[in-house]
N, CA, C and O atoms as a printed pandas DataFrame, in Angstrom:
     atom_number atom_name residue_name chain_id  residue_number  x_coord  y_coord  z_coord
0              1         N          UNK        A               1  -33.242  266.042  141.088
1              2        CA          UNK        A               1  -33.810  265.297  142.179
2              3         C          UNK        A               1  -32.694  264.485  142.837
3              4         O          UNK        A               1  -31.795  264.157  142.063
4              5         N          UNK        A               2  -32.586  264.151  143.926
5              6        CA          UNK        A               2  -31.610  263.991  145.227
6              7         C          UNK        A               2  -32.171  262.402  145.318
7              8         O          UNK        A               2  -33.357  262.176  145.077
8              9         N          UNK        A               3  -31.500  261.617  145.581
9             10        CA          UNK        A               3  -31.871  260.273  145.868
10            11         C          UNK        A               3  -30.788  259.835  147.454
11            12         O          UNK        A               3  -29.853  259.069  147.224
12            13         N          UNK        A               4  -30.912  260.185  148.515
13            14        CA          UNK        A               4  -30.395  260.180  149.528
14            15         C          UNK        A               4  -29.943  258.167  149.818
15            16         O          UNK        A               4  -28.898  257.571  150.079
16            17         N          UNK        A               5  -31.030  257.843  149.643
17            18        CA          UNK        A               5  -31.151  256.549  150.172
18            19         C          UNK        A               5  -30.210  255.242  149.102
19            20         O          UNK        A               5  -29.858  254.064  149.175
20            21         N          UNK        A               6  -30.142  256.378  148.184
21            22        CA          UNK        A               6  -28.795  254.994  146.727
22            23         C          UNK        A               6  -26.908  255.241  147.053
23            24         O          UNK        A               6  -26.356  256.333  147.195
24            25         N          UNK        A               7  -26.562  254.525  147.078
25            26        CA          UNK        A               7  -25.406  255.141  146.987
26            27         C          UNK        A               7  -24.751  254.686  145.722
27            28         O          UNK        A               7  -24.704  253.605  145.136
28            29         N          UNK        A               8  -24.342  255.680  145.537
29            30        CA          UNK        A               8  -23.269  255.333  144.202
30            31         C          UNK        A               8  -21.785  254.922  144.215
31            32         O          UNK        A               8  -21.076  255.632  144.929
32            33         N          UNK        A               9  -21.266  254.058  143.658
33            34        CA          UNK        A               9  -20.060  253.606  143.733
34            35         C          UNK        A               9  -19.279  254.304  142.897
35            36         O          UNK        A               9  -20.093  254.561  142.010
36            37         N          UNK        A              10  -18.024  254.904  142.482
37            38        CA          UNK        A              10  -17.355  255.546  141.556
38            39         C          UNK        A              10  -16.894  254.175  141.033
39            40         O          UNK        A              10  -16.665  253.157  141.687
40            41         N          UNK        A              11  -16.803  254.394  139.607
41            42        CA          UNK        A              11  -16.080  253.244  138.832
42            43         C          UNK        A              11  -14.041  254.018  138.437
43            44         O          UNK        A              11  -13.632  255.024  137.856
44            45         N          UNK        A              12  -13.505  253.106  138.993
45            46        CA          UNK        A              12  -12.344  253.177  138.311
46            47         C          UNK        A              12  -11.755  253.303  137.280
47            48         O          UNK        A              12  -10.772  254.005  137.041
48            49         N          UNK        A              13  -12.524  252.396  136.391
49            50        CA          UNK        A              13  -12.067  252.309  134.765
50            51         C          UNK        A              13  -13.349  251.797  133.994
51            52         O          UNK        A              13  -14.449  251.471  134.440
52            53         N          UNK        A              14  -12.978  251.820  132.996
53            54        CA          UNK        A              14  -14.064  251.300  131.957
54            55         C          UNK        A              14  -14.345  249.920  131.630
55            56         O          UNK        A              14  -15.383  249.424  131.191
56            57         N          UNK        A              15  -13.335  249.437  131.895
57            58        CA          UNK        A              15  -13.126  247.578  131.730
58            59         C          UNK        A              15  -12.698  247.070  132.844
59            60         O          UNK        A              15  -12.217  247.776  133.729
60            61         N          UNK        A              16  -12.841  245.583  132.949
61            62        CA          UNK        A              16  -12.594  244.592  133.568
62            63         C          UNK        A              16  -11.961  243.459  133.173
63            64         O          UNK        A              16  -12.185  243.070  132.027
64            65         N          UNK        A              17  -11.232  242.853  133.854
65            66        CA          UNK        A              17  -10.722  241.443  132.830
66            67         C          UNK        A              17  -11.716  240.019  133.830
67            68         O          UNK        A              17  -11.463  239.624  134.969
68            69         N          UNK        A              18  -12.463  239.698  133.204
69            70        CA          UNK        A              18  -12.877  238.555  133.640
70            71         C          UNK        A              18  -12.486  236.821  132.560
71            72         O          UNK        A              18  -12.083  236.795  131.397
72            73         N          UNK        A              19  -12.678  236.038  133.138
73            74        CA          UNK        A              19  -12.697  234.822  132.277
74            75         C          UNK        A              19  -13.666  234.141  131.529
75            76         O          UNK        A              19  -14.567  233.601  132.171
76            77         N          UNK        A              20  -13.670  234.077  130.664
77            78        CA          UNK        A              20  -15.159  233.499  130.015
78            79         C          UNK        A              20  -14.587  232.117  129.128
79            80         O          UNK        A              20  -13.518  231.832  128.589
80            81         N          UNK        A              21  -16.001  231.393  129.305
81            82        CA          UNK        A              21  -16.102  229.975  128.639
82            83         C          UNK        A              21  -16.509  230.154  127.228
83            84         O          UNK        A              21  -15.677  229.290  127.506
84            85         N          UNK        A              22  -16.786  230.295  126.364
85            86        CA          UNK        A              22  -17.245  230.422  125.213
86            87         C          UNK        A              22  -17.766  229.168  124.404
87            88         O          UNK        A              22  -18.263  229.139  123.278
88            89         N          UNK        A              23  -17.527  228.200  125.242
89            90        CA          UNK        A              23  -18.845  226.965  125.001
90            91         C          UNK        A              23  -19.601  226.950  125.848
91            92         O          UNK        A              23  -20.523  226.343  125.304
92            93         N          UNK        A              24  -20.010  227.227  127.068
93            94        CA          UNK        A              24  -20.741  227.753  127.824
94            95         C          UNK        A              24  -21.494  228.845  127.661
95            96         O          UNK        A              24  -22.698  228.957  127.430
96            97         N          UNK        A              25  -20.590  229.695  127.816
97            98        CA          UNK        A              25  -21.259  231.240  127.256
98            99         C          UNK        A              25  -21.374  232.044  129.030
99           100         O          UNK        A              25  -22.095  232.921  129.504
100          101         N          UNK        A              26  -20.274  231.200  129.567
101          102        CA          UNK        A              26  -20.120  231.762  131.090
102          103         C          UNK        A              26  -18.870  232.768  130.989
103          104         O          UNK        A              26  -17.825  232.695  130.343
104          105         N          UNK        A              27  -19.530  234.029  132.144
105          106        CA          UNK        A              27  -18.099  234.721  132.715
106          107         C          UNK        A              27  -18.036  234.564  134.253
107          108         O          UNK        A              27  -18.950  234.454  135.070
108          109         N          UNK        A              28  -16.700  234.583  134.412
109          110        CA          UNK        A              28  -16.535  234.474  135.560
110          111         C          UNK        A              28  -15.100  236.093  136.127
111          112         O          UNK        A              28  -14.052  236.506  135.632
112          113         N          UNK        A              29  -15.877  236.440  137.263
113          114        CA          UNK        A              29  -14.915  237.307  138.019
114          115         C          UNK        A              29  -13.728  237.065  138.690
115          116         O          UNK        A              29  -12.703  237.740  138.789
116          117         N          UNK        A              30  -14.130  235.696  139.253
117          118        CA          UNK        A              30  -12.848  235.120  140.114
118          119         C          UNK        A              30  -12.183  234.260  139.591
119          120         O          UNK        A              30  -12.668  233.172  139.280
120          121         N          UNK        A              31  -10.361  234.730  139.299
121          122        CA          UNK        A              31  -10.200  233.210  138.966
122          123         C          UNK        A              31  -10.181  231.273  139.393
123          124         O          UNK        A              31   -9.862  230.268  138.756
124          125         N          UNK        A              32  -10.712  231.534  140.800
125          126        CA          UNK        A              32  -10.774  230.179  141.265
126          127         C          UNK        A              32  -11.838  229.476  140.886
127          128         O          UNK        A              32  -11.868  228.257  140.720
128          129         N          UNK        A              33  -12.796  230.305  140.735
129          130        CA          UNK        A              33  -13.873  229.859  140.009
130          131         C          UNK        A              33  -14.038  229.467  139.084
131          132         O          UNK        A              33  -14.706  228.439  138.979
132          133         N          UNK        A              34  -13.319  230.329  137.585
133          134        CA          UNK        A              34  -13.010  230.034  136.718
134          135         C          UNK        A              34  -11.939  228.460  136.140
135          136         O          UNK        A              34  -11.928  227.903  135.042
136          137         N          UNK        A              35  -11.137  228.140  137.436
137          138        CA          UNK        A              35  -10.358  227.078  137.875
138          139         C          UNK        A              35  -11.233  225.756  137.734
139          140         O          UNK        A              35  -11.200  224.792  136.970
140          141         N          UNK        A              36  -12.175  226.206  139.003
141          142        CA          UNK        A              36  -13.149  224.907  138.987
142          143         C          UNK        A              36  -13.511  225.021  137.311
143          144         O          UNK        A              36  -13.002  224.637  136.258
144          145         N          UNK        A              37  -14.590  225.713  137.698
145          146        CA          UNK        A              37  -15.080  225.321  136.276
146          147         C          UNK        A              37  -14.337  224.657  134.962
147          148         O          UNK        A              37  -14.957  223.815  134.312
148          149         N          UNK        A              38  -13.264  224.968  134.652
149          150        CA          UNK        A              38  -12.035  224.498  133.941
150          151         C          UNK        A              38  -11.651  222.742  133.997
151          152         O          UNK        A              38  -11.579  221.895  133.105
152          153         N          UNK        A              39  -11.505  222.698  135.096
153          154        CA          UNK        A              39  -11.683  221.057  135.929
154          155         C          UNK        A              39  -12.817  220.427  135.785
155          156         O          UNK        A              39  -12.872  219.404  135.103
156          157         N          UNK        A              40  -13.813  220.904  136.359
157          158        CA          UNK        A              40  -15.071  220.194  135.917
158          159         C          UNK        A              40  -15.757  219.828  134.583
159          160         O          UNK        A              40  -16.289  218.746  134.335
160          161         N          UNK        A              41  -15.639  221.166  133.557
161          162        CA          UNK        A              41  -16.107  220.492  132.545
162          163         C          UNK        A              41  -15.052  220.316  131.233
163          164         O          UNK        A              41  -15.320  220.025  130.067
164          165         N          UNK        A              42  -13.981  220.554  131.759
165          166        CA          UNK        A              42  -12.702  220.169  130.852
166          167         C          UNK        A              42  -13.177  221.169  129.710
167          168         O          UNK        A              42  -13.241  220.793  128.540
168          169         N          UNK        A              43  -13.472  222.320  130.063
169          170        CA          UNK        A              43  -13.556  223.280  128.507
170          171         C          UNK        A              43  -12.527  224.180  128.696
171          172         O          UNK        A              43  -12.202  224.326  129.874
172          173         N          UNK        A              44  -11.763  224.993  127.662
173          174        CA          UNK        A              44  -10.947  226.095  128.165
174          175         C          UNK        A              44  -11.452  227.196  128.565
175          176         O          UNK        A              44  -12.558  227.597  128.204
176          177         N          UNK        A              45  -10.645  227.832  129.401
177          178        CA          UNK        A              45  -11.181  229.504  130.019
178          179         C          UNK        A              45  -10.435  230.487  129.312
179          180         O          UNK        A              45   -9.233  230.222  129.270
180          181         N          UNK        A              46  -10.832  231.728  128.644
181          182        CA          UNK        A              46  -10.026  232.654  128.215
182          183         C          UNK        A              46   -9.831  234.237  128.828
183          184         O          UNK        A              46  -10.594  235.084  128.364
184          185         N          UNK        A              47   -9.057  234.568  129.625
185          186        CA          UNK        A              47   -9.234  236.051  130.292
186          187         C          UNK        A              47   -9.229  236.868  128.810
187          188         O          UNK        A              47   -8.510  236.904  127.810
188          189         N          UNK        A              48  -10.756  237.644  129.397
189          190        CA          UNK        A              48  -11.119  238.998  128.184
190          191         C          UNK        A              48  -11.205  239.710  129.205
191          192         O          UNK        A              48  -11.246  239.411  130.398
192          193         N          UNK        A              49  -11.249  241.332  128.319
193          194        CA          UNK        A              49  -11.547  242.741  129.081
194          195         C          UNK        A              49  -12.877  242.849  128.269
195          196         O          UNK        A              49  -13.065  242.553  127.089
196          197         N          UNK        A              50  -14.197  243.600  129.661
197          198        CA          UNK        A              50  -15.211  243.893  129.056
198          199         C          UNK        A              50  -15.350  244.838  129.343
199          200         O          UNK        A              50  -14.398  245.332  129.946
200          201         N          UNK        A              51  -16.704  245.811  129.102
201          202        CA          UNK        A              51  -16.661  246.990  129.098
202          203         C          UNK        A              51  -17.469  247.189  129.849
203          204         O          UNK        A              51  -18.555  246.723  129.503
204          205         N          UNK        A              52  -17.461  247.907  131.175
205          206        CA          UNK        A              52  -18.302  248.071  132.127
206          207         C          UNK        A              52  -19.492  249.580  131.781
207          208         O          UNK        A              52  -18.840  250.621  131.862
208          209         N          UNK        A              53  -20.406  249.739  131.573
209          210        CA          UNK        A              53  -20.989  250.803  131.786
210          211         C          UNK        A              53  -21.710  251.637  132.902
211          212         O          UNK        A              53  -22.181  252.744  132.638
């Protein structure tokens, strides 16, 4: 069956490196974001690779 109206994106790779809080339990894509957040609640940020499916 044909689904005309979805489009599909090709994925590049299997992972991503995003930043995550791990007292939070936040990820973040961008690092400016990840910046703020860093500033604001004075927790550390750690860049991980996750696994996109």
């Amino acid at each position: 069956m044909q689904y005309p109206y979805k489009q599909f994106m090709p994925r590049l790779g299997m992972s991503e490196m995003v930043w995550k809080c791990f007292r939070c339990n936040l990820s973040f894509k961008d690092d400016q974001l990840a910046e703020i957040h860093k500033q604001i609640s004075a927790h550390s940020v750690t860049k991980v690779k996750t696994i996109v499916a």
